[in-house]
Structures are given as structure tokens and as C-alpha cells.
Wavefront OBJ file of the C-alpha trace (Angstrom):
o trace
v -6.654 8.116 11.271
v -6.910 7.467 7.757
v -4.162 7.235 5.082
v -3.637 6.484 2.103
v -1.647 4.128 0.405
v -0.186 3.604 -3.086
v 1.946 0.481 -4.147
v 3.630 -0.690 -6.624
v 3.812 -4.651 -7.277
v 4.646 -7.113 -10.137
v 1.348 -8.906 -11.094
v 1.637 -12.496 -9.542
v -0.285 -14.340 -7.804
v -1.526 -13.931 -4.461
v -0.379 -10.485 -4.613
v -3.615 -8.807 -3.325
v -4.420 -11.410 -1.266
v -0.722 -10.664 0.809
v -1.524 -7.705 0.936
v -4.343 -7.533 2.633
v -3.438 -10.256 4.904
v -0.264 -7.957 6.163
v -3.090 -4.840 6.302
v -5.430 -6.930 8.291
v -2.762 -8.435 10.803
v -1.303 -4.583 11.458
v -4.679 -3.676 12.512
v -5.767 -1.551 9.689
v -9.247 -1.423 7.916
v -9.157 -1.421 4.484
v -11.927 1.327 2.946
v -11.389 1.269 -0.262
v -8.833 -0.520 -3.159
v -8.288 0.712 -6.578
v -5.824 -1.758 -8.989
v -4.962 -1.125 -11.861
v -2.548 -3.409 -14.395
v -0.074 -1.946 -16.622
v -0.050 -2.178 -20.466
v 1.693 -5.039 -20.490
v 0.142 -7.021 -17.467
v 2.549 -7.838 -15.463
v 2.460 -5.237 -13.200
v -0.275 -3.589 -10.405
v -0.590 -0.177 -9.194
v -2.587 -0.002 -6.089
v -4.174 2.542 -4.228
v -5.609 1.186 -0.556
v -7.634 3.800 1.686
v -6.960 2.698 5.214
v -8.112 3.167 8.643
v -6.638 2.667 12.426
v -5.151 4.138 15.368
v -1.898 2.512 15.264
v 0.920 4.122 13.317
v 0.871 3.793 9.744
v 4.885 2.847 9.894
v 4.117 -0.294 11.373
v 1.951 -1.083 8.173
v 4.050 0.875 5.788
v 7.217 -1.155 7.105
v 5.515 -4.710 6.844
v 4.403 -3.902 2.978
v 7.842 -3.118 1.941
v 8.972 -6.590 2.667
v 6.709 -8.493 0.324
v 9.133 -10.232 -2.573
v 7.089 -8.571 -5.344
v 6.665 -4.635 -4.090
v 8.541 -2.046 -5.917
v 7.624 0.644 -4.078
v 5.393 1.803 -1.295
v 4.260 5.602 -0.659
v 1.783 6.813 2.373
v -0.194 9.830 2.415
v -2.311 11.589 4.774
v -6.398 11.903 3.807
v -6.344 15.467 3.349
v -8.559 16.795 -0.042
v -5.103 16.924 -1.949
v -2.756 13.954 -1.249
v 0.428 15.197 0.626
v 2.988 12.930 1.148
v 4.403 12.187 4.860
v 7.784 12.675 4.832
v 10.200 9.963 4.959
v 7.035 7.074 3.938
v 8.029 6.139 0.707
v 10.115 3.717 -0.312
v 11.698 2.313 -3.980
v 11.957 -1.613 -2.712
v 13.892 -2.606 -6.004
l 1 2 3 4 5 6 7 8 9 10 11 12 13 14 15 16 17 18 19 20 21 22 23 24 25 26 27 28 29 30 31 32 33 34 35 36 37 38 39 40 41 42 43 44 45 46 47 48 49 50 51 52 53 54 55 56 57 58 59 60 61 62 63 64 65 66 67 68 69 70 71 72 73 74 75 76 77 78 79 80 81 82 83 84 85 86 87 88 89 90 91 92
């Protein structure tokens, strides 16, 4: 099934690079990325398309716990983005 996934992180380094890694070892394929910086550059907004069979809370869970994610929301591909109910999380 694929989801989608939008994050948001503080701009450091290695950020993308965690992120994927944690994608990657929860057995998701990663279709597409969007990232964006904000106005002041020191923070990402990220928008990951992924793909698997396993349950998307075993990925959504895992992303929370990186140091430098604010907040994590999953959605269902559907032709308008509908949030799954209780997938989002505010990390700080």
C-alpha cells in the first residue's frame, strides 16, 4: 500500500540521510521526496511517497524518534490526501 508522508525537521545534517535509512530498514520503498527549506533555512518540510506491505505505524513510529523531527503526519494515496486517524504526531 502506498502512503504518504509529511515531516517536519530542523535542517541539520544528516537529516535526509536518517531518514531514509529508518524508511529503508522498516521495509518501505521510497517513490518519491519533495524538501523544501523554510525562509530562514534552518528548517525542512518533507513530503516522502512510500510503498510496502507492512504497516505504516511501524515506520510512522520509528520517524518520530529522530532528535530533530517536529512532527510527523501519514496519509493514505487517495486523489485528495486524507489523513489516517490517530498518525500524526507534534514531536516537540
Amino acid at each position: 500500500m502506498t502512503h504518504i508522508i509529511h515531516l517536519h525537521t530542523f535542517n541539520e545534517l544528516a537529516t535526509l540521510e536518517r531518514l531514509l535509512r529508518v524508511t529503508r530498514h522498516r521495509g518501505f520503498q521510497v517513490n518519491s521526496m519533495n524538501v523544501t527549506t523554510s525562509q530562514n533555512q534552518q528548517e525542512l518540510e518533507i513530503t516522502l511517497s512510500v510503498d510496502s506491505q507492512r504497516p505504516v505505524q511501524l515506520l510512522f513510529n520509528q520517524l518520530g524518534k529522530i532528535h530533530n523531527v517536529h512532527s510527523v503526519q501519514v496519509f493514505e494515496q487517495h486523489p485528495t490526501l486524507i489523513p489516517i486517524k490517530g498518525h500524526q504526531s507534534n514531536m516537540r
